[in-house]
N, C-alpha and C positions, 0 to 999 in steps of 0.2 A: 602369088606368094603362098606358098605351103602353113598351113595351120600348124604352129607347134605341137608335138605328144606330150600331155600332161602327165598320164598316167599309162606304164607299159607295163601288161604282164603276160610274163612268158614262161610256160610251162609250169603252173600253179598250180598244187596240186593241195589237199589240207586233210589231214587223215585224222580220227580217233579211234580210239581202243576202248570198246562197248564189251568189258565180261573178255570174253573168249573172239571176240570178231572185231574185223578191221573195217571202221566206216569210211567210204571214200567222198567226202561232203565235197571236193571238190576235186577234179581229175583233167591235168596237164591243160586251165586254160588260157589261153592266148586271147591279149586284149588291149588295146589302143583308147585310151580316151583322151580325144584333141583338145586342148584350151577354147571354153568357151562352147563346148558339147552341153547340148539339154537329152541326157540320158534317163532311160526306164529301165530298170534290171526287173526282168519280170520273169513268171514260170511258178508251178504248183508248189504246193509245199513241200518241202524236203529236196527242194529243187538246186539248195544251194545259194540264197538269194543273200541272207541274213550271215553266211559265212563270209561269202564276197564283198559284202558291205564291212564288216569287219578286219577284212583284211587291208584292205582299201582305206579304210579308218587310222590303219596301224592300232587297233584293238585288238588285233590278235596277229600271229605270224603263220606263212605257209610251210609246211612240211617239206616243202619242196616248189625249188622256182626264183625266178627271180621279180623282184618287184620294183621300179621306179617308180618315184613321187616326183613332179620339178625338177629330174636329175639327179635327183638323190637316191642311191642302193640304201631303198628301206627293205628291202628282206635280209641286210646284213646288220641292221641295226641291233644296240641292246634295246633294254626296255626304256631304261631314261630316254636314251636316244630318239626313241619312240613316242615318247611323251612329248619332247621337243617337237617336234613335227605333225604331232596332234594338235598341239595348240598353234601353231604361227600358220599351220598350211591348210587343217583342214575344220568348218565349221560342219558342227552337228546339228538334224531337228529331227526330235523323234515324237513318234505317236502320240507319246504321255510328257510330254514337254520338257520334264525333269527339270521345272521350275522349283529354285529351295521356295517352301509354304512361307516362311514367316520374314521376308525378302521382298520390299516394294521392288517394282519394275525394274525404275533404274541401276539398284543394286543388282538384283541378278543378271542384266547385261553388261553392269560390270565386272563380273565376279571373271571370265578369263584372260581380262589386261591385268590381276591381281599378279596371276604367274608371269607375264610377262618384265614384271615390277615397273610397271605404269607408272607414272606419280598420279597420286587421287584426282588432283586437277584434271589432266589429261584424259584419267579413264573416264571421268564423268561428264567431260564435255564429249567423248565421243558414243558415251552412252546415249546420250540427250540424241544428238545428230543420229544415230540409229534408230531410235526408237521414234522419231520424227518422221523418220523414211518409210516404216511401215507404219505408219497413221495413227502414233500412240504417241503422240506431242500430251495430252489431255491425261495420260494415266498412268505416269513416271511414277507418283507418290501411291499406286492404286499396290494391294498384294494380291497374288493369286487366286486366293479365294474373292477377290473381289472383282474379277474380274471374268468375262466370259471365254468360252472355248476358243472362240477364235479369235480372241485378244491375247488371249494364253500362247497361243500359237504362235501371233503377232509378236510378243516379247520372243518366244524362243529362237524366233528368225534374227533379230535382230540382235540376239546373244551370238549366234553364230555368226554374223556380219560382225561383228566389233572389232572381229584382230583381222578382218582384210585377208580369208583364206583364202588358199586357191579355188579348192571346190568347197561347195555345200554338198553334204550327203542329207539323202534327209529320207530317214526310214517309217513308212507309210504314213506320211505328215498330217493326212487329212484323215484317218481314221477313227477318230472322235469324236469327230464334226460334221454338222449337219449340210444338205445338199448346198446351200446356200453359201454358208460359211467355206466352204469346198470350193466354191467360184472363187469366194476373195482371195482366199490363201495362191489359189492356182496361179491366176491375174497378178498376183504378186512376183509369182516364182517366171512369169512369162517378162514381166517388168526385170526382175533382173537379172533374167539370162542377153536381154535387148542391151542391159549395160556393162555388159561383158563377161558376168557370174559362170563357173562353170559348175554344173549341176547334174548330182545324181540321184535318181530316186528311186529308192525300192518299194512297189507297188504289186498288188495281186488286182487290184481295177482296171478293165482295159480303157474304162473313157479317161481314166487320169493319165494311162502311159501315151495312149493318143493326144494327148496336150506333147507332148516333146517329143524331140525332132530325131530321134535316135530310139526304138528297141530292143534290148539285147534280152535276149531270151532264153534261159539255163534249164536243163534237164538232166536229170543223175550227175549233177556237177561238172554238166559242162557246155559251152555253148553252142544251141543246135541251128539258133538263127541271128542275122545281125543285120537290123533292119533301119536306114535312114531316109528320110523323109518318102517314105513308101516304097524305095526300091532295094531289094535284098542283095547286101555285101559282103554274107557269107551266111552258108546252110550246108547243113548237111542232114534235111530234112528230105 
């Protein structure tokens, strides 16, 4: 049985206008991600990692191209539209957690069933059950500052688990964090790609993109290698 396309893009191209000169951050690229994909978007800086992660987010729109999410023509979207589909389809974790400071746990993993107009009951029982999943049963009442890097972490995963999106994006997740703490989080992201999560991560570490099972590899905005579980699916290297 063929693996559904989660995510297809085709012909993606994302330009800006620097002064007097045209930047091309990303140039015509072509991209499949299956349901249930453990992706790496990796490659130097200025490589285009952080555009593609954006666009992919519906945090930003392509210049040119077309973009499906689940079926959905999000490169024809408004913004609301956009926002829509940020919240219901796709979970974020990033570097710096973008945990609110003065917010116990469980509030801030409640805080995006807010927009979906949760009832309280609801969001809080399924805040609980998440924050459970990633081994934060013990520090629902704890805030931010009270709590360590990769606890920090722990809640941001489980914010982005709360509304059941399709993918987790999750931009340089471990980059905060020390070697150690970098295993748990990892072991995590490994636990829930095994129960079904589809997952992308943008990474400049190669032992971290070596954890998942897919690396796509961008250079001047576009991609030169497409590499699944060690054997290469498309280069033009």
């Amino acid at each position: 049985m063929t693996t559904p396309v989660l995510i297809s893009l085709k012909g993606i191209s994302r330009t800006y206008r620097m002064g007097g000169e045209t930047l091309h951050a990303l140039d015509g690229v072509d991209l499949d991600i299956l349901t249930n994909d453990y992706v790496a978007i990796i490659g130097s800086s200025g490589s285009g990692k952080s555009t593609m992660m954006n666009i992919m987010g519906c945090l930003d729109t392509p210049s040119a191209g077309q973009y499906t999410l689940d079926g959905e023509a999000v490169s024809e979207m408004t913004g609301k539209q956009l926002a829509s589909v940020r919240n219901r389809k796709i979970g974020f974790i990033f570097q710096s957690f973008n945990l609110l400071p003065r917010v116990d746990a469980l509030h801030n993993v409640m805080q995006p069933l807010v927009y979906q107009q949760v009832s309280y009951r609801k969001r809080k029982k399924r805040a609980e059950e998440m924050l459970e999943r990633v081994g934060l049963a013990g520090r629902m009442g704890h805030q931010p500052n009270e709590l360590s890097g990769g606890q920090r972490q722990r809640v941001a995963i489980a914010r982005a688990l709360v509304t059941a999106p399709s993918i987790l994006l999750a931009d340089e997740p471990t980059g905060n964090l020390d070697s150690a703490t970098t295993v748990d989080i990892l072991n995590l992201f490994d636990e829930l790609h095994r129960e079904g999560q589809t997952i992308i991560m943008v990474t400049h570490e190669p032992d971290i993109a070596d954890r998942c099972h897919r690396q796509v590899r961008l250079k001047d905005g576009q991609v030169i290698e497409d590499v699944r579980s060690g054997q290469p699916t498309n280069s033009s290297l």
